[in-house]
VEXSETOR-75336 format. One line per 4 residues: number of its first residue (from 1); their letters; for each residue x negated, y negated, z of C-alpha. Coordinates in steps of 0.02 Angstrom, whole numbers, padded with zeros to 5 digits, always signed. Last residue first. Example, Ala and Ser with C-alpha at 12.3 -4.5 7.8 and 13.67 -1.06 7.14 Angstrom:
2	SA	-00684 +00053 +00357 | -00615 +00225 +00390
This chain:
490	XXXX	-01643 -00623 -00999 | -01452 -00651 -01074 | -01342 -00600 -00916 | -01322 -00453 -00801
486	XXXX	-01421 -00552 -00654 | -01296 -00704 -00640 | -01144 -00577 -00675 | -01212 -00482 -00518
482	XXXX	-01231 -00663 -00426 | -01064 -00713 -00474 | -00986 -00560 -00420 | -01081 -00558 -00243
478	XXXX	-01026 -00769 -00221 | -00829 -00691 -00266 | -00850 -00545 -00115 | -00906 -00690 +00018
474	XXXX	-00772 -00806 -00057 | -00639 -00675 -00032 | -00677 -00625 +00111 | -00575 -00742 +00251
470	XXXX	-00441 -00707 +00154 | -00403 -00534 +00157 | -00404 -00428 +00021 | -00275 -00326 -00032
466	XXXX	-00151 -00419 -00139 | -00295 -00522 -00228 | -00332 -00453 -00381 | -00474 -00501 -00524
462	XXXX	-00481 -00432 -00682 | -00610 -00405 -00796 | -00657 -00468 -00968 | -00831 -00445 -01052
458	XXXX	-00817 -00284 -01121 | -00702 -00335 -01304 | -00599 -00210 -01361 | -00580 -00202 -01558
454	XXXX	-00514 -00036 -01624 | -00452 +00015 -01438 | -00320 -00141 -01433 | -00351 -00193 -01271
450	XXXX	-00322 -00160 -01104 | -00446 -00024 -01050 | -00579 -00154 -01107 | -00553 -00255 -00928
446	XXXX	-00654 -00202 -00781 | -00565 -00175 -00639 | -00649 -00272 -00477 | -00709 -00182 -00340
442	XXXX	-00836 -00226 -00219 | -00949 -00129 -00082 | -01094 -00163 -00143 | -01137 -00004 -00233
438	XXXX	-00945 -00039 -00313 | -01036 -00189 -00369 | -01140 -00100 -00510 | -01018 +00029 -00570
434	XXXX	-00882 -00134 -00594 | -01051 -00224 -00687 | -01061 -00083 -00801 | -00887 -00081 -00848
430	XXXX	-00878 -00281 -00873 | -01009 -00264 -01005 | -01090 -00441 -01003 | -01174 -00484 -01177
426	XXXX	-01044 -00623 -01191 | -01014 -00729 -01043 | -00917 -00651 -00913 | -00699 -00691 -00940
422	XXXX	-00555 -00676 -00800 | -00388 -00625 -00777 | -00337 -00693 -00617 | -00211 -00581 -00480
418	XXXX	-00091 -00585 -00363 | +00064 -00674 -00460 | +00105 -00874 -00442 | +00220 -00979 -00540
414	XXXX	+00085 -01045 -00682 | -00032 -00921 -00739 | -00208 -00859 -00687 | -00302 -00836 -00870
410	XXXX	-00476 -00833 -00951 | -00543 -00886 -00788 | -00729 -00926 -00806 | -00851 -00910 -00662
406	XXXX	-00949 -01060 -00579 | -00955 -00968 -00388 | -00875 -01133 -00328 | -00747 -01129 -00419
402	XXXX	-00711 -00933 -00403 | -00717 -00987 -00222 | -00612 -01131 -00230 | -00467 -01023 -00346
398	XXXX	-00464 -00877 -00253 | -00458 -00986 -00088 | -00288 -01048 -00152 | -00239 -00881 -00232
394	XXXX	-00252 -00794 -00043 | -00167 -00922 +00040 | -00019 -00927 -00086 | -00044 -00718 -00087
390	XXXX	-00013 -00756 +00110 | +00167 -00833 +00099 | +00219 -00772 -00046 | +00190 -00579 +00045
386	XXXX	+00294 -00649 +00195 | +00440 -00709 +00073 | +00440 -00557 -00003 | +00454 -00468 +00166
382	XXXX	+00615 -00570 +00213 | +00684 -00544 +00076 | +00678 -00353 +00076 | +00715 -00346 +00256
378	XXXX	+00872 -00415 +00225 | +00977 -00282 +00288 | +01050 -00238 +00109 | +00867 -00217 +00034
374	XXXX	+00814 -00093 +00181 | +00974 -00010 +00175 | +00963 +00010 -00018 | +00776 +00073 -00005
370	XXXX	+00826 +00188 +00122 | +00970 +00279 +00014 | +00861 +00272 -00135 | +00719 +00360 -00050
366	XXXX	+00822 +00495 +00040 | +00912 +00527 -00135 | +00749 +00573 -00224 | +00760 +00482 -00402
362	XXXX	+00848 +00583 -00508 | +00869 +00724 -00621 | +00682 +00728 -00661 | +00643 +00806 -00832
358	XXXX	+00829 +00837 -00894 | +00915 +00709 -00811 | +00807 +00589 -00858 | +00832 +00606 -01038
354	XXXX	+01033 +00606 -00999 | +01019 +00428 -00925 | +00908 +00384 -01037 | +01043 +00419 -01180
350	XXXX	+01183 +00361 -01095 | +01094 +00211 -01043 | +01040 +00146 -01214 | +01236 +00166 -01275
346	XXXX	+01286 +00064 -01094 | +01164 -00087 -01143 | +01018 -00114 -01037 | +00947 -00128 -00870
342	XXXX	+00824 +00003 -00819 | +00776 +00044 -00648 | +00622 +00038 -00536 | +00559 +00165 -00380
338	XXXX	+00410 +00244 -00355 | +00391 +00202 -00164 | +00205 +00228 -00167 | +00203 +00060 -00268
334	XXXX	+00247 -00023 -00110 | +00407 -00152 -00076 | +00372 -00320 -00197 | +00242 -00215 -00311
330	XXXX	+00320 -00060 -00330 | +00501 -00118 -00315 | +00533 -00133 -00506 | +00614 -00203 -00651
326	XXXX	+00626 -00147 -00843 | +00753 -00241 -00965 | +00806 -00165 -01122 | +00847 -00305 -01251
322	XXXX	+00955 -00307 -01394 | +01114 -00314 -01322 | +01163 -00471 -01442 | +01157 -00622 -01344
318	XXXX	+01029 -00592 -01239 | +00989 -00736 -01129 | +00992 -00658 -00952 | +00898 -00504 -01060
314	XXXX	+00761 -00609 -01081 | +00738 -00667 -00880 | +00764 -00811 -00838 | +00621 -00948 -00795
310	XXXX	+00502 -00930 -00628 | +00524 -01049 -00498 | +00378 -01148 -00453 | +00191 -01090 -00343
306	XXXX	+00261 -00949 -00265 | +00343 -00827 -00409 | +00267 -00669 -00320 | +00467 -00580 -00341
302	XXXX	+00422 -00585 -00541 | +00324 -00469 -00535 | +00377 -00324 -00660 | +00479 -00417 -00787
298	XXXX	+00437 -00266 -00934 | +00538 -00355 -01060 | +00573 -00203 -01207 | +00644 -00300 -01356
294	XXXX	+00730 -00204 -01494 | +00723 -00260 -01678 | +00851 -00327 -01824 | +00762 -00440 -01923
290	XXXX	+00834 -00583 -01901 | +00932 -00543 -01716 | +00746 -00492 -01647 | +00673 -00651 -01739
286	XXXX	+00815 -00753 -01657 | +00760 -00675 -01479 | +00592 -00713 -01500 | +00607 -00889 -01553
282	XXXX	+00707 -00913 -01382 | +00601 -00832 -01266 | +00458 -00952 -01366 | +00559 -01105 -01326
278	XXXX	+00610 -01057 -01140 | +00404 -01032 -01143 | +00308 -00875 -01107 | +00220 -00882 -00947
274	XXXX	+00041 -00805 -00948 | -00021 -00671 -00836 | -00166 -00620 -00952 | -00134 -00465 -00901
270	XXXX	-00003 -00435 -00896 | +00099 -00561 -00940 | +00219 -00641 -00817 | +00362 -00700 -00884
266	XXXX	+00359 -00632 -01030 | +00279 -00463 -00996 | +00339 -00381 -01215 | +00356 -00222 -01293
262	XXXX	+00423 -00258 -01462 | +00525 -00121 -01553 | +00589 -00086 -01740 | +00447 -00204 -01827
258	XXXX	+00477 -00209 -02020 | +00377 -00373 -02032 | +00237 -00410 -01937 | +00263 -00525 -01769
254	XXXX	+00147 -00663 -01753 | +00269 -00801 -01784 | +00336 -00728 -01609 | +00207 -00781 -01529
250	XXXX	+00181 -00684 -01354 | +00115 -00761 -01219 | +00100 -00950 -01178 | -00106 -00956 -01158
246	XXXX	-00115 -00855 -01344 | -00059 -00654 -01351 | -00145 -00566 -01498 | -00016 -00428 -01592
242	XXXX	-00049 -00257 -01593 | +00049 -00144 -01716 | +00079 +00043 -01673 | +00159 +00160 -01762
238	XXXX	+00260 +00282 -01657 | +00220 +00478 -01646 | +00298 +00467 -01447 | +00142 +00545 -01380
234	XXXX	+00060 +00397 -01402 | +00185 +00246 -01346 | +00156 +00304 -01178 | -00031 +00296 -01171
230	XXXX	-00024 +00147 -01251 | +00096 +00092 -01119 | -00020 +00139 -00995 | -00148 +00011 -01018
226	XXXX	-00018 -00145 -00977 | -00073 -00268 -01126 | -00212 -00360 -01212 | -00160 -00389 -01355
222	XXXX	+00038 -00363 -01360 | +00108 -00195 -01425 | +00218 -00198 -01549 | +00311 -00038 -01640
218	XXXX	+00333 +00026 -01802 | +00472 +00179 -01811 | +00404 +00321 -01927 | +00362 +00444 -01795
214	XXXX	+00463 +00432 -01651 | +00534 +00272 -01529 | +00672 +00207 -01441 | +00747 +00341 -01316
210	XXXX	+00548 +00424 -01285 | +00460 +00247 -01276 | +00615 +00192 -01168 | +00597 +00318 -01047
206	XXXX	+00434 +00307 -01036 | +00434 +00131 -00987 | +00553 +00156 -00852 | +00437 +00293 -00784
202	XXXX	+00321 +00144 -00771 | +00420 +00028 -00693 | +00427 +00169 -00529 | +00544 +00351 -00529
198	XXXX	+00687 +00247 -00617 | +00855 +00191 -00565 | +00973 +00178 -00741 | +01080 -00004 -00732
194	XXXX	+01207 -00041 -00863 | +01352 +00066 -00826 | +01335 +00007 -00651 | +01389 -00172 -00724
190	XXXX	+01278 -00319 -00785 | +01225 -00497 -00771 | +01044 -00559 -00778 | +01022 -00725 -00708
186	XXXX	+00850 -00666 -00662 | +00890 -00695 -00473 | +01083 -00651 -00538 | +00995 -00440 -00554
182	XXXX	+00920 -00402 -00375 | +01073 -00476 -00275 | +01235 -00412 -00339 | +01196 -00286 -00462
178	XXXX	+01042 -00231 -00383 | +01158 -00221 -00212 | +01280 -00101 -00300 | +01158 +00002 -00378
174	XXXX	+01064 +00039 -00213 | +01240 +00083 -00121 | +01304 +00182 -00293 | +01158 +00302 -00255
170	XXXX	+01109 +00360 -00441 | +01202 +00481 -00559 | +01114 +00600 -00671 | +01122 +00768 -00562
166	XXXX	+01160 +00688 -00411 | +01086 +00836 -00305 | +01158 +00803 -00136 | +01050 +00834 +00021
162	XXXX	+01001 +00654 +00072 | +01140 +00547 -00011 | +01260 +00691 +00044 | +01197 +00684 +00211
158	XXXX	+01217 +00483 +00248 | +01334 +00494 +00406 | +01249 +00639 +00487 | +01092 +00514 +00483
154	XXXX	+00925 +00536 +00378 | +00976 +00384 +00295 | +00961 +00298 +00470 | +00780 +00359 +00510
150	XXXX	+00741 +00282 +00338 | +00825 +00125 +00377 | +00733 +00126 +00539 | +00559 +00165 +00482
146	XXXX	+00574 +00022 +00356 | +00615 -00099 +00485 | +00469 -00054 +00596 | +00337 -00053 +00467
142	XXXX	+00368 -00227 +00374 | +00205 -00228 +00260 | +00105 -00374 +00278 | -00038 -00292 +00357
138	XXXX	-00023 -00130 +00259 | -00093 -00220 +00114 | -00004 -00120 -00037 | -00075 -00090 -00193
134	XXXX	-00032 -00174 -00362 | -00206 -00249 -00410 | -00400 -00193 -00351 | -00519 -00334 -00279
130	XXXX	-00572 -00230 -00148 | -00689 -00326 -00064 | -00740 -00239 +00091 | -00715 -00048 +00014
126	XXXX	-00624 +00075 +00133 | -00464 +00028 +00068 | -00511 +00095 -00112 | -00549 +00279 -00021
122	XXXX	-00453 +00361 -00184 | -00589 +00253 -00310 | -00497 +00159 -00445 | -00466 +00194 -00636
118	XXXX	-00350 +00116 -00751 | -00297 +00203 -00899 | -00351 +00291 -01041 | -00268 +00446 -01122
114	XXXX	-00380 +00582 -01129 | -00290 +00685 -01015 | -00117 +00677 -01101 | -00126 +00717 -01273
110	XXXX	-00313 +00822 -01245 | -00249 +00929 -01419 | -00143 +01047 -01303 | -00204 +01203 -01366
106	XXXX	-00380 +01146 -01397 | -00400 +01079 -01200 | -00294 +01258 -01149 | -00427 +01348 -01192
102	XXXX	-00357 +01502 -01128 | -00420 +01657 -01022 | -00452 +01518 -00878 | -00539 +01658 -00765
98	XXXX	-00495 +01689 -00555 | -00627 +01766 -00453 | -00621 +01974 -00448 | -00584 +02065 -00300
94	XXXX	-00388 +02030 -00315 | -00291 +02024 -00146 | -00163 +02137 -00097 | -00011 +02020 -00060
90	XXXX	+00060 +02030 +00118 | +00196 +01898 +00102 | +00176 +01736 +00212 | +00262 +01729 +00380
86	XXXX	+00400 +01643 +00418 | +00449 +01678 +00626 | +00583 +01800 +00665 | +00487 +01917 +00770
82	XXXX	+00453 +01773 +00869 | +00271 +01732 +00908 | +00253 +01778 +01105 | +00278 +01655 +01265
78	XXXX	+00280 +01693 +01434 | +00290 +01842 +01558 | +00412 +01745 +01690 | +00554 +01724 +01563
74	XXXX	+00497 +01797 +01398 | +00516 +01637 +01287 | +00501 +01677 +01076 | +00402 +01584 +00981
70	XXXX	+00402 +01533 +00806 | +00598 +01506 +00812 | +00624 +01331 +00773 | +00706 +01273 +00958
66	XXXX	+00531 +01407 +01032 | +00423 +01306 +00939 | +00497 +01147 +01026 | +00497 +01228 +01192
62	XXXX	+00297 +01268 +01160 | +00241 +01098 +01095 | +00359 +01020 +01258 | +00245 +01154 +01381
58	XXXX	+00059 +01100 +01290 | +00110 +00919 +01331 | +00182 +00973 +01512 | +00022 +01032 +01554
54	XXXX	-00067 +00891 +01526 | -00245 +00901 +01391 | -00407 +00938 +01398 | -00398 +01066 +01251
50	XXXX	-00438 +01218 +01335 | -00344 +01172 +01514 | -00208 +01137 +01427 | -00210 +01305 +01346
46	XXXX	-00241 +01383 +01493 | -00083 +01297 +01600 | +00021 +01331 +01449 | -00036 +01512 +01460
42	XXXX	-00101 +01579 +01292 | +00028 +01652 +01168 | +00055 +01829 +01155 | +00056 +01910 +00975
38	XXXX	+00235 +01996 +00981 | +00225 +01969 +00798 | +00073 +01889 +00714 | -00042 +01754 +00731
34	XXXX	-00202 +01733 +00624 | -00039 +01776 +00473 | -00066 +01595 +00386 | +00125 +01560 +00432
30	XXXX	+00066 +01592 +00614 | -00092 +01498 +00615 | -00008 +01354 +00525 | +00133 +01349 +00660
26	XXXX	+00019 +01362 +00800 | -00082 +01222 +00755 | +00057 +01107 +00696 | +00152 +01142 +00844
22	XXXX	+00002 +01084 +00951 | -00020 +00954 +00833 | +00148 +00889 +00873 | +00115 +00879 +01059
18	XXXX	-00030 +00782 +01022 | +00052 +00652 +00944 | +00041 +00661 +00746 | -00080 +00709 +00608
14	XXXX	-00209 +00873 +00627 | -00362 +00864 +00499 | -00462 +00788 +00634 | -00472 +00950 +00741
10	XXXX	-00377 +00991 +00864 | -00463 +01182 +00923 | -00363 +01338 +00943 | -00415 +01508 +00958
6	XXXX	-00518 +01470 +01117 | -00356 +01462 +01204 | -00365 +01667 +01195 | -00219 +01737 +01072
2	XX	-00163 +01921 +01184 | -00122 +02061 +01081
C-alpha cells in the first residue's frame, strides 16, 4: 500500500528541526502500526511538496530512517517501512473500559498523597509575576556549556559512566571535585567514604529520615520549616517535637529532653531564612555531645551568599561525627537536575549507601558525568557568580518596592538567598489571597504548609525572586499590597 503525503501533518506536538519531526512522524506512525511492512512511503519530492518544505529536508529525514532501520531504500522505486522496523504487539483489545477493583485509598491509609506540600501551577512561567522559589530562570542559565559537557559524557571515552550500572557506587570524577572544591567552601573536610550523591536535597532527606529514625525515636523539627520534611519524617513512625525558631534560628535552650535527631537550615533557614550564630552553632553542638543526639544541617543555599560571606558549615565544626550534612545543585545548577549528596560519617554512609541501592541504585550516570565536567570546567562558578549578580539586583528592588508597597517582612536574612518571608496583618488568609492573585497573573506561596499543623498561622507567605525579572517586581509587589489592602479588617 501506498501512504499519501496527506497522512502526515507537523503539528505543534512535534519538537526538533524539521528534519527531526519528519522522523518523529514516521517513526510514531510506524511503532503505532498506521504504517506497516512494505507500506510505501510518499515521494520525497511529494512529501515536500505536502508540508511546504525542501526537498532535501524530507530526503536527510528519510536517509536517517533508513541508518535506524524504519525504512528500507529500493533504488529507483523508493522508500518502504523495513520489515525490521519495532512495531507494537498485536494485543486483542478489551471491549469493556478499565475498573479500579480496589480501594486502594483504604489500603494504603492516604500515607503518601495526603501529605502536604507546596503547590504551584505546571504553566508557572507563563504567569507575569511569578513570585515562586527554587526554579530556574532560563535567562541566566549557561546553555551552551552545559550542552557540551553533556555532548562530551555521551563520548566513546565516557561509556562506562553512561552505560554502567554502579550498583551503589557514584562517579569518582563528581566525588572527587565535591571533595576538593564543593566541600573546603564550607570548610567541611572529608574522604569518598564520606560523601553519598543523592537524586536532589530532598532524596537526601529521606535517606536520613529512613537510616535515623522509626517509631520510638523523638525527633525536632524547627517551626516553621521545609514542608516536605514532615512529610518525610511521617512514614518513618518518629515522634515529632516542633521547636519555634527566633530571628537567629534555632535555640538550642529550646530543645526537649530525650531528643535522638534535630533537623536543622542553619545557615540559611528556611523559611524564615535566618542565620544562626557561630555562638548558637556552637551551643548546638555541645547539647548534641550532652545529650547524645544527631544533627541533620540541610545547607541547601548557601552558593546565593551575596550580600557577606556565609559562616561554616556544622559539620566543618563537628567534633564528634554527629552531624549528617545535606548539599545540593538544585538551586545553584537547576532543580530539574536532581542531584545532592550526603556528607557524613563512613557507619551513616554504609547504611544509606545500601538504602539507596535498593530503591534507586544510583543517580543516572549521564547526569553525574556532566555535572562533574560542568563543575570541573568552571562553568559552575562562573554561573553562580552570574545568578549573585542579578538575585543582588533582584533583592535590592525587592526590598524598595516591598518598602514602598508598606508590607511587613517577617524575615529576609543577612548574606543573601532569593527569597523574603513575609507577614499580612491578622485576619489575612494567605491561601485565599494566593487563589486571588493567581487571577492576576501573580504567584506568591502562601505560608501555613510550613508550620507545625496543630497551630499554623494563615497570614504568612513567601516571597521569591529567582524568576522574576526586575523591571516587574514593583509592578507585581503594588498588586500584592493592594489585594492585602482589600482582604483586610472592613
Amino acid at each position: 500500500m501506498a501512504i499519501p503525503p496527506e497522512a502526515f501533518f507537523l503539528h505543534g506536538n512535534l519538537q526538533g528541526t524539521l528534519q527531526q519531526r519528519i522522523r518523529q512522524l514516521v517513526a510514531e506512525g510506524i511503532v503505532a502500526g498506521r504504517f506497516r511492512v512494505g507500506d510505501k512511503m510518499p515521494s520525497s519530492r511529494g512529501l515536500a511538496a505536502h508540508l511546504g518544505l525542501s526537498r532535501i529536508t524530507v530526503t536527510l529525514a528519510y536517509t536517517d530512517l533508513v541508518a535506524s532501520d524504519y525504512l528500507t531504500s529500493q533504488g529507483r522505486s523508493g522508500y518502504y517501512v523495513s520489515e525490521n522496523a519495532p512495531v507494537q504487539p498485536a494485543f486483542e483489545k478489551g471491549s469493556r473500559p478499565p475498573i479500579e477493583g480496589v480501594d486502594y485509598g483504604t489500603l494504603t491509609g492516604h500515607r503518601f498523597s495526603k501529605a502536604e506540600h507546596l503547590k504551584r501551577p505546571e504553566d508557572w512561567a507563563k504567569f507575569r509575576y511569578p513570585f515562586i522559589y527554587g526554579q530556574a530562570d532560563a535567562s541566566l542559565f549557561d546553555h551552551q556549556n552545559w550542552r557540551q559537557c553533556a555532548l562530551r559524557a555521551l563520548g566513546k571515552r565516557d561509556f562506562d559512566a553512561l552505560t554502567s550500572d554502579y550498583y551503589d557506587r557514584d562517579d569518582p570524577l563528581l566525588i572527587e571535585y565535591i571533595l576538593r572544591n564543593i566541600l573546603p567552601r564550607r570548610g567541611i573536610e572529608a574522604t569518598g567514604a564520606e560523601v553519598l550523591l543523592t537524586m536532589g536535597a530532598q532524596n537526601a532527606l529521606w535517606l536520613a529520615g529512613q537510616v535515623l529514625t522509626r517509631p520510638g525515636v523523638r525527633v525536632v523539627l524547627e517551626n516553621p520549616c521545609y514542608p516536605s520534611m514532615r512529610g518525610i519524617l511521617a512514614q518513618t513512625g518518629a515522634d515529632i517535637d516542633w521547636v519555634d525558631v527566633d530571628a537567629d534560628g534555632l535555640p538550642p535552650e529550646a530543645l526537649p529532653q530525650g531528643v535522638n535527631v534535630v533537623f536543622t537550615t542553619a545557615s540559611h533557614h528556611c523559611p524564615t531564612n535566618a542565620t544562626m550564630p557561630m555562638a548558637r552553632r556552637k551551643a548546638l553542638l555541645e547539647a548534641a555531645s550532652a545529650q547524645d543526639f544527631v544533627i541533620v544541617e540541610d545547607d541547601y543555599e548557601f552558593e546565593m551568599s551575596f550580600l557577606k560571606a556565609v559562616s561554616p558549615a556544622l559539620k566543618s565544626m563537628d567534633p564528634e561525627g554527629r552531624v549528617i550534612y545535606v548539599g545540593s545543585f538544585s538551586k545553584s545548577i537547576f532543580p530539574g537536575l536532581r542531584l545532592g549528596y550526603i556528607v557524613a560519617p563512613q557507619g551513616f554512609i554504609r547504611e544509606a549507601r545500601a538504602l539507596r541501592a535498593l530503591t534507586l541504585r544510583h543517580p543516572p550516570g549521564h547526569i553525574q558525568r556532566t555535572a562533574a565536567y560542568f563543575l570541573s570546567l568552571g562553568h559552575y562558578d562562573a554561573l553562580v557568580n552570574r545568578m549573585k549578580q542579578a538575585f543582588k539586583r533582584r533583592r535590592q528592588a525587592m526590598t524598595e518596592a516591598i518598602e514602598a508597597a508598606g508590607l511587613q517582612v517577617a524575615g529576609q536574612g543577612g548574606v543573601g538567598g532569593s527569597s523574603f518571608w513575609m507577614r499580612a496583618p491578622e485576619g489575612v488568609d494567605t491561601e485565599v489571597l494566593a487563589q486571588e492573585l493567581h487571577a492576576q497573573g501573580v504567584l506568591i506561596e502562601p505560608g501555613r504548609v510550613f508550620f507545625d499543623p496543630t497551630r499554623a498561622p494563615r497570614n504568612y507567605y513567601r516571597l521569591a525572586y529567582s524568576t522574576i525579572p526586575v523591571g516587574r517586581i514593583a509592578e507585581g509587589v503594588g498588586l500584592i499590597a493592594a489585594a492585602i489592602a482589600r482582604s483586610g479588617p472592613k
